[in-house]
N, C-alpha and C positions, 0 to 999 in steps of 0.2 A: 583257483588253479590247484591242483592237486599233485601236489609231490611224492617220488620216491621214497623219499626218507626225511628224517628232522634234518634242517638245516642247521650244521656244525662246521667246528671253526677248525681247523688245523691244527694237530698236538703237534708244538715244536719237540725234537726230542737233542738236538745236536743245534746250538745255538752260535751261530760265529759271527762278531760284529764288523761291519764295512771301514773298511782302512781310508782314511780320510788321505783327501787332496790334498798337495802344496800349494797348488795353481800355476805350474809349471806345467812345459806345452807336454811333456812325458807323462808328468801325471796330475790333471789338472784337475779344479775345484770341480764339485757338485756343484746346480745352480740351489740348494740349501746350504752349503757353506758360506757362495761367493754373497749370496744372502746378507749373511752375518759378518761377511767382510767390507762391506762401504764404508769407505772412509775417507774418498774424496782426496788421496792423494795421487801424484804424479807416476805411482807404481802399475805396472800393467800388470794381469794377472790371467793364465788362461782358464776356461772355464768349459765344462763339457753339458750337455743336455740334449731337449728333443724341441725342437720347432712346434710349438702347439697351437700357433693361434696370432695374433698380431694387434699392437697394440695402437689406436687413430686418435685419442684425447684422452685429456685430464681438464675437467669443465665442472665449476658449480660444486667441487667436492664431491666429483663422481668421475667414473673410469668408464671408459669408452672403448671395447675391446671386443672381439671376435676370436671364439677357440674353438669355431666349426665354420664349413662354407655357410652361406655363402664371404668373400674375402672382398675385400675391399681396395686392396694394393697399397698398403701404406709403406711405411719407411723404418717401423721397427717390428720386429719381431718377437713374440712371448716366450720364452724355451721354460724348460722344468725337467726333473729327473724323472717323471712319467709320460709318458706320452699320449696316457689319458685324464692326463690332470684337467679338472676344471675348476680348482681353488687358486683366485688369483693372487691370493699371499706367499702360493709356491711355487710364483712365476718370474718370473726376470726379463726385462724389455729391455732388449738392445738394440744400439741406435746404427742401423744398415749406412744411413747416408745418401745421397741422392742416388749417385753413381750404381752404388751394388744394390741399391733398389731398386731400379730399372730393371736389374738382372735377376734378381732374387724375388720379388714381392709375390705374396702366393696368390694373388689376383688370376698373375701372369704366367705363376708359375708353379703349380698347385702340388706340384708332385716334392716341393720340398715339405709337405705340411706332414708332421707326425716325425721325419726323421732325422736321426742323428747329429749334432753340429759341434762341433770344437772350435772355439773363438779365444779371442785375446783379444784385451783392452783395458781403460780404465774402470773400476768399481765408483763410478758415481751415481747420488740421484737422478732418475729419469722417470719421468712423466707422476711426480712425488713419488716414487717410491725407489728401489734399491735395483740399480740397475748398470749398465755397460755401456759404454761410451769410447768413442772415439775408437774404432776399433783397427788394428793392423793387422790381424787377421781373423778369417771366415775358413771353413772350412766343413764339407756337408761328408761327413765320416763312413754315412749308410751304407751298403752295399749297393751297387750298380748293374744293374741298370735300374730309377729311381721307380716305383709304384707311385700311381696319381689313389692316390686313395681317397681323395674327395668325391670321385666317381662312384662312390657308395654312398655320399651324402645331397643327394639332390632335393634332399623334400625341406622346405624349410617354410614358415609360417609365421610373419608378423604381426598379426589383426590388425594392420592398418586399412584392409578392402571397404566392404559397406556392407552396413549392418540393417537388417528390417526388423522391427520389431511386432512381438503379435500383438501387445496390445499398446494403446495412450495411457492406459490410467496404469498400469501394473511393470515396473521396469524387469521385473524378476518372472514376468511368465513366459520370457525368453523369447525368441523369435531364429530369424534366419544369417546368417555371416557368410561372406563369399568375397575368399582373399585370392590369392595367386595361387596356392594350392588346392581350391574347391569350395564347395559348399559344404556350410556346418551347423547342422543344428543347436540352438542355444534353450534351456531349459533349467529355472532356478536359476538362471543366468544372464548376465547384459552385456552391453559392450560400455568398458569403461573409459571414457576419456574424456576423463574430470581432470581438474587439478589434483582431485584424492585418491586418484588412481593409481596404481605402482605400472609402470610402462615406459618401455623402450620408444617408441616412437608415437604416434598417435592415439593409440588407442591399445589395452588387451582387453581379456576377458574376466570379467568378476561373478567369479562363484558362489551362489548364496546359498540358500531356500528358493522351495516354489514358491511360496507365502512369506517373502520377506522374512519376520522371524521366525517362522514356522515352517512346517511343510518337508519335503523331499529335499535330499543334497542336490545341489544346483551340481550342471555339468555338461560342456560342451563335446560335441562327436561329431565325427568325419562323416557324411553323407553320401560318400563314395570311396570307393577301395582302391588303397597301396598297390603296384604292383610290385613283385620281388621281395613279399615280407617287409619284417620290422626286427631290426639287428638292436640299436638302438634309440632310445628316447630321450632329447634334450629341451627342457625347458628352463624357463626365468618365471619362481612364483614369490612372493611374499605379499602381505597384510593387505587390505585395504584400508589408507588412512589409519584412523588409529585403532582399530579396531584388535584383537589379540586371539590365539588360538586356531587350532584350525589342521586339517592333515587331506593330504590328497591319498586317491586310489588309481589304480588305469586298468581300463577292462578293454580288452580287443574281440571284433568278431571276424569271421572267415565265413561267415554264409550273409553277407550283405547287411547284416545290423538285425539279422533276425534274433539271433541270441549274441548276447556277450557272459564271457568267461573274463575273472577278473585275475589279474597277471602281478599285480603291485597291491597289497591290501592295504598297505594305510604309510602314509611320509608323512611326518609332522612338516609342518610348512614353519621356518625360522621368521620374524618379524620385518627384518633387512631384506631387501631386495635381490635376489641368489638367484643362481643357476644348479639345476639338477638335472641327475642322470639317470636313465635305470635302463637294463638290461634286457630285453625283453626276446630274441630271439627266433624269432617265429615267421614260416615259411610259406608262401602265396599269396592269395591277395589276401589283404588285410583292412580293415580299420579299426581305428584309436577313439577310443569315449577316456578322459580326463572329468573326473567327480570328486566333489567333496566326498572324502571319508567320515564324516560325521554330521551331526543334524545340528552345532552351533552355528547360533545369528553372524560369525564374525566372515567376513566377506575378504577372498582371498584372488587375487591378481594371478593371470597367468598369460604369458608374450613370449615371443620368439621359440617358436616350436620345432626342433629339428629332428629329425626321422631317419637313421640311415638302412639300408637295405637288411635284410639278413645275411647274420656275417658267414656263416657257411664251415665245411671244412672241405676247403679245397685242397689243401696241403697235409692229407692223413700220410704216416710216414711209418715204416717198419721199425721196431727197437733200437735195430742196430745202427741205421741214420740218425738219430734223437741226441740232442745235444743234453740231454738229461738223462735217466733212468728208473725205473720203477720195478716194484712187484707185488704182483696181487697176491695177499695173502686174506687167510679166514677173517672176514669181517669187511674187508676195504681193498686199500692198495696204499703201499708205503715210497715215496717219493723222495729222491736223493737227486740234490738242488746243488751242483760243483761250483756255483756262481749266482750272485744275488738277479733275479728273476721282477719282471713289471710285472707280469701277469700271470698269476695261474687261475685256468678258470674249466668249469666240468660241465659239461653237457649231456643232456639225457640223449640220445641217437634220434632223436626228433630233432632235437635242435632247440631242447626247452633248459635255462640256464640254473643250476643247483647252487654250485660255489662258485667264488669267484674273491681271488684279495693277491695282495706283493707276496714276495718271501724271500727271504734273504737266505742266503747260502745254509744246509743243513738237512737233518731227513725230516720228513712229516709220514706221519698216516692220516690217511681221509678216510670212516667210515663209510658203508657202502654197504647197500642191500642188494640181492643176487640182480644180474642184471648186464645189458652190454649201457656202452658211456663211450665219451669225447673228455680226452683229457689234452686241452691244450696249454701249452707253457711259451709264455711269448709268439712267436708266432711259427710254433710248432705243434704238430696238433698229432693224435694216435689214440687206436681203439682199445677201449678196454672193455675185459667181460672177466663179470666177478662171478662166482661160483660158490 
């Protein structure tokens, strides 16, 4: 993929740090304070965040959770100070209760997933880890009328379907897969579901070599095309067994898998079992090829595959509407931030994504080569054209 310009980071140039919570209902904890608050006593304390996902077991010294559809309906809920958090150590599950579960669980009710929530309760462990219990109040703070935003998350992928393989003697000369989202070609690749497999449910995909330790990066791809683009990409990869090392890439095509252009060039893949994100934005029909980024033996796990549409800018907005403010100046555009911000993120007017990270209250410049752009800030979006 070929970028506009180097990928750079944002000069802070006016630095203000975030005025921490008491945990009163006026001005209540972050869920990274209330974090660092468990203490398991009879104090309640309230706490603010974003509903990101929901929390079903704590089994075998492993966490059992969902922070994208499809949902499940359970009975606690994951919040966090981002609302695209996917690191579960910067999450907090609180315990809904039967009652408000019926009424609340994003199974049922999809349009609470991603926003806003203001609670009270106690700071106890929950499900082992640091969490909110016993709660007296719930409170969905978003603006109303509520966005189902799961509705741009329909493609999702567990390789639990069934797998044909091309050959009996060679597990790596890959073959055929056909789950709930389609068929998939498997190459330098098998379907794992061993014991030494890293996997969600039955089975994922294990990425090698064509030739076992040799050969081509192993890598499976989509056989038939997305419709509505690819906004984002969610997976769960880590190690095979004991094996070490190892990075993923992701290449998309738009002309039926005639050619692929690669989008993500290399994620080192961590040894623990994780979820990852990447960004990838892009408009029509599509498909996704997931490859090893390098030619080592070490054989790497990949499950629960989730796709959401492309995110679009539907909401471009004049200056003067924009809850923020900006000015292009020679080189870039310089960015005056009146409140700490989840996302700032840049788009080429295709819709192909350059930057992207938080920013806490203050100015920034972003270099920038001549050109027009999408610069959106939370979920306010507006045209830029640099000169």
């Amino acid at each position: 993929m070929k970028r506009l310009f180097p990928l750079s980071v944002f000069i802070l140039l006016i630095n203000i740090s975030l005025v921490a919570g008491n945990g009163t209902q006026t001005d209540p904890f972050t869920v990274a304070q209330a974090i660092t608050k468990t203490d398991g006593s009879s104090q309640t304390y309230w706490v603010k965040g974003y509903i990101v996902g929901e929390m079903s077991d704590f089994s075998n010294n492993k966490y059992f959770y969902e922070l994208a559809p499809p949902f499940s309906g359970t009975s606690a809920y994951l919040i966090a100070d981002n609302p695209n958090e996917i690191n579960l150590t910067k999450c907090m599950p609180i315990q809904l209760g039967t009652e408000r579960a019926a009424l609340m669980n994003l199974d049922e009710f999809p349009q609470y997933w991603r926003k806003e929530v203001l609670t009270c309760g106690l700071l106890r462990d929950y499900f082992s880890m640091p969490g909110l219990k016993t709660l007296s109040s719930l409170e969905i703070t978003s603006v109303q009328p509520l966005t189902n935003e799961t509705l741009n998350w329909k493609f999702y992928e567990n390789m639990d379907g069934n797998y044909v393989t091309a050959s009996s003697t060679s597990i790596f000369a890959g073959g055929t897969y056909t789950g709930d989202s389609g068929i998939w070609k498997l190459y330098g690749a098998t379907w794992g579901d061993s014991g030494n497999d890293n996997k969600w449910g039955k089975a994922s995909a294990r990425l090698r070599l064509s030739e076992a330790s040799t050969g081509n990066p192993g890598y499976i791809q989509m056989e038939f095309d997305k419709p509505n683009g690819i906004g984002v990409v969610r997976l769960w990869a880590g190690y095979y067994s004991t094996d070490n090392g190892g990075a993923l890439s992701l290449y998309i095509s738009k002309n039926q898998g005639q050619t692929w252009e690669n989008v993500v060039a290399s994620q080192a893949i961590a040894k623990d079992w994780k979820e990852y994100e990447f960004t990838i934005n892009q408009t029509g029909n599509v498909r996704l090829r997931i490859m090893k980024a390098e030619t080592g033996s070490a054989g790497i796990n990949v499950d629960n595959i989730r796709i959401s549409d492309f995110l679009g800018f539907s909401d471009v907005l004049t200056p003067e509407k924009l809850n923020f403010s900006y000015k292009q100046v020679a080189g870039g555009v310089r960015l005056l931030l009146t409140e700490s911000v989840n996302e700032v993120k840049i788009y080429t007017i295709t819709g192909q994504l350059l930057e992207s990270r938080n920013s806490a209250k203050g100015e920034y410049f972003q270099p920038l080569q001549k050109g027009a752009y999408m610069l959106k800030v939370n979920q306010q979006s507006c045209k830029l054209i640099c000169k």
